[in-house]
C-alpha positions in Angstrom: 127.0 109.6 43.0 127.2 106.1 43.7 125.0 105.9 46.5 122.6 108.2 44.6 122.0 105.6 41.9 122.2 103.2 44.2 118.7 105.0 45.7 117.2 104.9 41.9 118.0 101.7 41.4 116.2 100.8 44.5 113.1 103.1 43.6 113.4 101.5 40.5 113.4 98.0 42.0 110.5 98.6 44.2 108.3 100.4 41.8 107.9 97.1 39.6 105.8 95.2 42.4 103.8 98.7 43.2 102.8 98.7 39.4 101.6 94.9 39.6 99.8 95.1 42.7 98.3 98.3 41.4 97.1 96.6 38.2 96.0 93.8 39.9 93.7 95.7 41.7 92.1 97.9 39.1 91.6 94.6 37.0 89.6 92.9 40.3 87.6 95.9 40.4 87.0 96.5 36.7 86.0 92.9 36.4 83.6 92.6 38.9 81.5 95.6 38.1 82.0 94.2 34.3 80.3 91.1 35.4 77.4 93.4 36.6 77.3 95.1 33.7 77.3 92.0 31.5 74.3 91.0 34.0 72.4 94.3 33.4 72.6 93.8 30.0 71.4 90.4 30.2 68.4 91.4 31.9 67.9 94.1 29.3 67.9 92.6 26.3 64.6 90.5 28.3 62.6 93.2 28.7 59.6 93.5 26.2 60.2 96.5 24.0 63.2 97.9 25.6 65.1 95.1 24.6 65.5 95.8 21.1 67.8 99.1 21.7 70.8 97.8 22.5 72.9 101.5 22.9 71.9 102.6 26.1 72.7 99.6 27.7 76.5 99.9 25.5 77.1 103.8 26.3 76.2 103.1 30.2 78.2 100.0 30.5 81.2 101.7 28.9 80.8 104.9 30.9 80.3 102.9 33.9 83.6 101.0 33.0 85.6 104.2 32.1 84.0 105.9 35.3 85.3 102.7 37.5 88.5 102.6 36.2 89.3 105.7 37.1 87.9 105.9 40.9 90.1 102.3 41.0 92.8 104.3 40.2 91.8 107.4 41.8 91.7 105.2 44.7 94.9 104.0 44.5 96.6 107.3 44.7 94.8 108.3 48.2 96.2 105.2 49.5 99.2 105.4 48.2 99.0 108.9 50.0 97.7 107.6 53.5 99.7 104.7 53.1 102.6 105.8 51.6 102.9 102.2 49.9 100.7 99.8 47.9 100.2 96.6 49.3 97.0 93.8 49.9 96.8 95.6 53.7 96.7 99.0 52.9 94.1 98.7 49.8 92.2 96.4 52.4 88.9 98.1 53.1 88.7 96.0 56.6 91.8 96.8 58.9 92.8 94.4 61.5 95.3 95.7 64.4 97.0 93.7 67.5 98.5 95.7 69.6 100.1 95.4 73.2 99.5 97.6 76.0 101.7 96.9 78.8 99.1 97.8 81.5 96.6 96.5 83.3 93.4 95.4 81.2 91.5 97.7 83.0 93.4 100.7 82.5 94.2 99.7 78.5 90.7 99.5 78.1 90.2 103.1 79.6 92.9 104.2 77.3 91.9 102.2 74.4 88.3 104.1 75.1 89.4 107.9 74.7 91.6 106.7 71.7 88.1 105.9 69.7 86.2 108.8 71.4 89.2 111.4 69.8 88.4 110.4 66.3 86.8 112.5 64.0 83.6 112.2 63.6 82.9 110.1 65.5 79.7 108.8 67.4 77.7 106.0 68.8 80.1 105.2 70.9 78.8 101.4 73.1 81.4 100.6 75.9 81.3 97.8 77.9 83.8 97.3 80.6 82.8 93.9 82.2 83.5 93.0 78.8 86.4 95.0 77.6 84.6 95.8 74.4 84.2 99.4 72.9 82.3 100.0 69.6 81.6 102.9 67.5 80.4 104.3 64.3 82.9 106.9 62.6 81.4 109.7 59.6 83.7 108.6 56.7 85.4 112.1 55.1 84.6 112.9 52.5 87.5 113.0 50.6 86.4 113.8 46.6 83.9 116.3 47.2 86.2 118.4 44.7 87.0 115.5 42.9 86.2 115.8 38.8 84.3 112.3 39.2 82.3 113.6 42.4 79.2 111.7 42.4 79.7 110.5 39.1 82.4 107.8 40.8 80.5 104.1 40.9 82.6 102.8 43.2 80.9 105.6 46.1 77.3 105.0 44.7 76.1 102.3 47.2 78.6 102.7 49.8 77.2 103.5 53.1 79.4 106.9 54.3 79.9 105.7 57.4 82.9 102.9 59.1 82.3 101.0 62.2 85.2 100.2 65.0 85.5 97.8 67.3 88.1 97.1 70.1 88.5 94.3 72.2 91.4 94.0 75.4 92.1 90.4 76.2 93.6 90.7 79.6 97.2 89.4 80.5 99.1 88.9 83.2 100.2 92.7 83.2 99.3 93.7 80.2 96.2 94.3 77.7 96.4 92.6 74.8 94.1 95.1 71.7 92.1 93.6 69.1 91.3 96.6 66.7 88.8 95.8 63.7 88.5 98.9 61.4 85.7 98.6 58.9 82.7 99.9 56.4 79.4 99.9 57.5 78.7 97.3 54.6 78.8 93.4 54.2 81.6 91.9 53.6 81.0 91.5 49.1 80.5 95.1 48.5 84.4 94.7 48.8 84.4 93.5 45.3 82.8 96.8 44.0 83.4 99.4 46.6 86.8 101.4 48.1 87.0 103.1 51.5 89.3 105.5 50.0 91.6 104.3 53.0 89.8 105.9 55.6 89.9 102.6 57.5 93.5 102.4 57.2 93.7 106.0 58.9 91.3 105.2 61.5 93.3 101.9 63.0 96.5 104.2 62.2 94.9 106.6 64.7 94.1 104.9 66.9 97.2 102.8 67.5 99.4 106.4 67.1 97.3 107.5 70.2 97.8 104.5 72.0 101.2 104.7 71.7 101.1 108.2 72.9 99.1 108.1 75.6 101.3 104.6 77.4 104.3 107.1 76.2 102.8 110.0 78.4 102.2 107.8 81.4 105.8 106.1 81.0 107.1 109.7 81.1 104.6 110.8 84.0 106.1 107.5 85.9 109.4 108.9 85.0 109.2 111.9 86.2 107.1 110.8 89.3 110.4 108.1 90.3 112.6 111.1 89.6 111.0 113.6 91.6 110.9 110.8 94.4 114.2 109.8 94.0 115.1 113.8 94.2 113.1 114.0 97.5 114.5 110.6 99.0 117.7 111.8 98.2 117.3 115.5 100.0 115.5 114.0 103.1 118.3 111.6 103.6 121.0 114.5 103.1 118.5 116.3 105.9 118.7 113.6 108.3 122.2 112.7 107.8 122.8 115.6 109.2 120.3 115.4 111.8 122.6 112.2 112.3 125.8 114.1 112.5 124.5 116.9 114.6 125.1 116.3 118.4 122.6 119.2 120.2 125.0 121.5 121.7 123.1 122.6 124.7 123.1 119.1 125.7 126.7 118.7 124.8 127.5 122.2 127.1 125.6 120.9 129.9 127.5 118.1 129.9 130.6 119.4 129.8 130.0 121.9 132.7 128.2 119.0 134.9 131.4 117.6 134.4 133.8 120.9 135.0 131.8 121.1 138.3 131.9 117.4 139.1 136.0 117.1 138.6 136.1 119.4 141.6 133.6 117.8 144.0 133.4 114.3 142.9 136.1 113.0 140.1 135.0 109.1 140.0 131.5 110.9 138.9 133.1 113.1 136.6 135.3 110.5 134.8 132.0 108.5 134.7 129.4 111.0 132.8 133.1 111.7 130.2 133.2 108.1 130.2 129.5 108.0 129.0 129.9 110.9 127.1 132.8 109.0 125.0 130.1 106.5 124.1 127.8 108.5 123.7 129.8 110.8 120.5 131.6 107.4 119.1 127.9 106.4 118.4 126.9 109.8 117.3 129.9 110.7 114.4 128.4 110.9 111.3 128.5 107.9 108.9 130.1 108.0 105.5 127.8 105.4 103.8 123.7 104.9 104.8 124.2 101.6 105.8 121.4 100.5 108.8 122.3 100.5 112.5 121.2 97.7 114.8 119.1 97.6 117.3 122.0 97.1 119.7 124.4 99.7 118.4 121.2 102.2 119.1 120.5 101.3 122.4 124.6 101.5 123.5 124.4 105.6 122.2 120.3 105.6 123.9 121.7 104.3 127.6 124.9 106.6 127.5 122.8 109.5 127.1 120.8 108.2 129.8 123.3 107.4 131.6 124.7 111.0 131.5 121.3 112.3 132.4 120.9 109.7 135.1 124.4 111.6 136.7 123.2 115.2 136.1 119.1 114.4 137.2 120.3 112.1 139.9 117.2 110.0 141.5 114.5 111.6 139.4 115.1 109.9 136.6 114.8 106.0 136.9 115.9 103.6 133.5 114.5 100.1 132.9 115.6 98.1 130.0 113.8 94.8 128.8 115.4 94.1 125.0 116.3 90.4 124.8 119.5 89.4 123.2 118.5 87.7 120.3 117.0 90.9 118.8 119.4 93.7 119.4 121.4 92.1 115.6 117.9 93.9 114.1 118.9 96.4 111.8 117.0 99.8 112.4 118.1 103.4 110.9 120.7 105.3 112.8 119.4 107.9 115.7 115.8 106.8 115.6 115.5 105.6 118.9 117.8 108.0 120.4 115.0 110.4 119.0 112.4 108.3 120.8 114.7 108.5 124.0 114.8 112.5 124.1 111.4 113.1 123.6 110.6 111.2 126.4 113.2 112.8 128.5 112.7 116.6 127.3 108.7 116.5 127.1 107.8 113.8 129.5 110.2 113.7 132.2 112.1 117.2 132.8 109.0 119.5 132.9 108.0 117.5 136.4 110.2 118.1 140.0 109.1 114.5 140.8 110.9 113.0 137.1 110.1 109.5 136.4 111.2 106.4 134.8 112.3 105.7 130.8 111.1 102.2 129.9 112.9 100.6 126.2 111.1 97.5 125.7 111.3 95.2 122.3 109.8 92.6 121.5 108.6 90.3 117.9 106.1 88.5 116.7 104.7 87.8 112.8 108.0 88.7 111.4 108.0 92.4 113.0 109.9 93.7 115.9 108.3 96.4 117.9 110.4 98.9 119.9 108.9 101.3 122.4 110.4 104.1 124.4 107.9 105.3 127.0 107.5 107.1 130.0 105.4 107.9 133.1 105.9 112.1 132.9 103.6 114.9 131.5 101.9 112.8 129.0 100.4 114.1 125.6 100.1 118.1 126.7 99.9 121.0 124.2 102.3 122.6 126.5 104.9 119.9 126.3 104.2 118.4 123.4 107.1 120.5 121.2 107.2 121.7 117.4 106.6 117.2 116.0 109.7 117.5 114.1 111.6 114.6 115.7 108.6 112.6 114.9 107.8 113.9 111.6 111.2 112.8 110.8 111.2 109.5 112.4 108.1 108.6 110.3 109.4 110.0 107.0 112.8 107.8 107.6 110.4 104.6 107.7 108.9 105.0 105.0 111.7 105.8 102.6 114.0 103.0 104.3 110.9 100.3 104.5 108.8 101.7 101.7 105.5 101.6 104.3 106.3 98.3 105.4 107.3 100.2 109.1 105.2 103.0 111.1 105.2 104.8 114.2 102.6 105.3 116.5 102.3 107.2 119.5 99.7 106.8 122.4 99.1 107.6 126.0 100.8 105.3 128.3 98.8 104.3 131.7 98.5 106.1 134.4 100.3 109.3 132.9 103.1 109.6 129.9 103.6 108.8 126.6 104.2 105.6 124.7 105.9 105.4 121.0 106.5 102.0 119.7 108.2 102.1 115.9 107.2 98.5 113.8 110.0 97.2 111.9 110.4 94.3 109.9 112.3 91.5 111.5 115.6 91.8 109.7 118.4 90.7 111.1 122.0 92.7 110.3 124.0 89.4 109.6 121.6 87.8 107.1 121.4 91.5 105.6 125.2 92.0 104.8 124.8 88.0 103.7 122.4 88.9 101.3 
């Protein structure tokens, strides 16, 4: 109960100023078509003859009166509808918005653009987008068609039934910035004697509801987009975590029995490939967080495999190493060269009798390191060239670790063989785990 009167009193409260206003207004409007009237008459009572009969220049005036009165407060009830209140902007005929896009100017005026075109009725639409402006004319409704004044009303018998819009985007530094003028076809002192039946008001209303909508729908598209991306990032890095965790088994059997056999005919041999082989897992256990490797870390796991290979392959396969110290602290994602080291070694190198030589060169200049694994075998044949997944996954780890800042390429090397260099930005592992 108490909050309910609380309400009334409220309603009660806020009704006074709605009655003011709302007299205020029919009293402007009644007194400037009175001065007309007073004018007309004026100008009748000069005219030879006709200005001797005063009463139909006193019934017109009144009906005019009574007839503006009540489209004044006919008037007032549609914007009280529209509006839902009854203020100096809502009974305004001209509407002025500001309104803040927070895109580009370019792309607010775009949206700014299919906001107008949307409206009802409307036509003549004039964009110019070296200029950010956009005009239009709009077909006022007609909203008392069934009204009992119809086209008795005064205040509707010189208005022009059409409202004009234009929008103007003052670009920012990333955002558009909407200046929205809403207004009758008419100059500026037919205000005194003329309403718009707030069809102005529901125009810039409109229009600012779409914009909102529209900056809404692209928030949520960006949303979704970053989710869905996030989503993917998140499943590729599960995928190649364990990629990272997954030590090829034939490899691992070969191994293993190169060694078995070795034990028997050659144990220093045999403890050396288990040695390497020791390295070669403590590098390869799967992490438990996805912090970055180093360039160094990845070339200790990349030479014990060769190493191992080097045992079982014996003089056909030949290693040269030229990595300088100072960048082997660069942080690179776990595996990736590793990956770079078996292709070579499985499509360049095994398929020949002869084998060949493994070259793992680094270098860096303009901030980026460069790391190649290449090699002098088969070269880029259909029949060697595998299913591309290795590389397919080296090039989708770049770009969700370096978001397209790194890439991969892969060309022939000279005379024969293959050459893949990955690009990654010079970022040292210390100054990382600083940061």
């Amino acid at each position: 109960m108490a909050s309910g009167a609380g309400y009334a009193r409220s309603q009660s409260q806020a009704g006074g100023p709605i009655v003011i206003k709302s007299l205020v207004f029919v009293l402007r409007i009644s007194l400037a078509w009175l001065l007309a009237v007073v004018l007309f008459s004026a100008l009748w009572s000069e005219l030879p003859g006709l200005g001797r009969l005063e009463w139909p220049v006193a019934l017109a005036g009144t009906l005019t009166m009574a007839l503006v009165v009540a489209g004044a407060i006919s008037h007032l009830g549609r914007v009280h509808l529209v509006a839902g209140r009854i203020d100096k902007e809502a009974l305004a005929n001209r509407q002025r918005r500001l309104v803040e896009i927070p895109l580009e100017a370019g792309e607010a005026f775009d949206l700014v653009e299919a906001a107008i075109r949307e409206l009802p009725g409307v036509s003549g639409v004039e964009s110019a987008r070296d200029s950010l402006q956009v005009r239009a004319l709009v077909a006022r409704e007609q909203n008392y068609d069934r009204h009992p004044l119809g086209r008795w009303n005064p205040l509707l018998w010189f208005g022009i039934p059409r409202n004009r819009i234009q929008a103007t985007v003052t670009p920012g530094d990333d955002s558009g910035s909407v200046t929205l003028i809403c207004e009758p076809e008419t100059p500026a002192w037919s205000d005194w004697f003329l309403v718009d039946d707030a069809t102005n008001f529901e125009n810039a209303e409109a229009i600012t509801r779409a914009l909102s909508r529209r900056v809404a729908e692209r928030r949520r598209g960006e949303k979704a987009e970053a989710a869905q991306t996030a989503t993917e990032k998140e499943l590729t890095v599960a995928k190649l975590s364990l990629l990272h965790a997954q030590v090829e088994p034939h490899f691992l059997y070969n191994t293993l029995a190169s060694a078995q056999l070795l034990v028997r005919s050659d144990p220093p041999r045999a403890e050396e490939m288990l040695g390497h082989l020791i390295q070669y897992l403590r590098h390869s256990l799967p992490r438990t967080d996805d912090e970055l490797s180093t360039l160094g870390v990845e070339l200790e796991r990349a030479l014990a495999y060769l190493e191992i290979l080097r045992i079982r392959m014996g003089p056909r396969l030949a290693v040269q190493v030229d990595v300088p110290e100072s960048l082997r602290t660069t942080t690179l994602p776990p595996m990736m060269l590793q990956t770079l080291v078996e292709n070579a070694i499985k499509h360049g190198l095994e398929p020949r009798t002869a084998g060949g030589t493994v070259w793992i060169r680094a270098r860096r200049a303009d901030g980026m390191v460069s790391i190649t694994v290449a090699d002098d075998g088969e070269g880029l044949s259909t029949k060697n060239s595998g299913t591309g997944i290795g590389l397919k996954n080296v090039r989708e780890r770049l770009r969700l670790v370096y978001a397209g800042e790194a890439s991969l390429a892969v060309v022939a090397n000279f005379p024969t063989g293959v050459a893949a260099t990955i690009i990654v930005p010079a970022h040292d592992a210390k100054e990382t785990a600083h940061v």
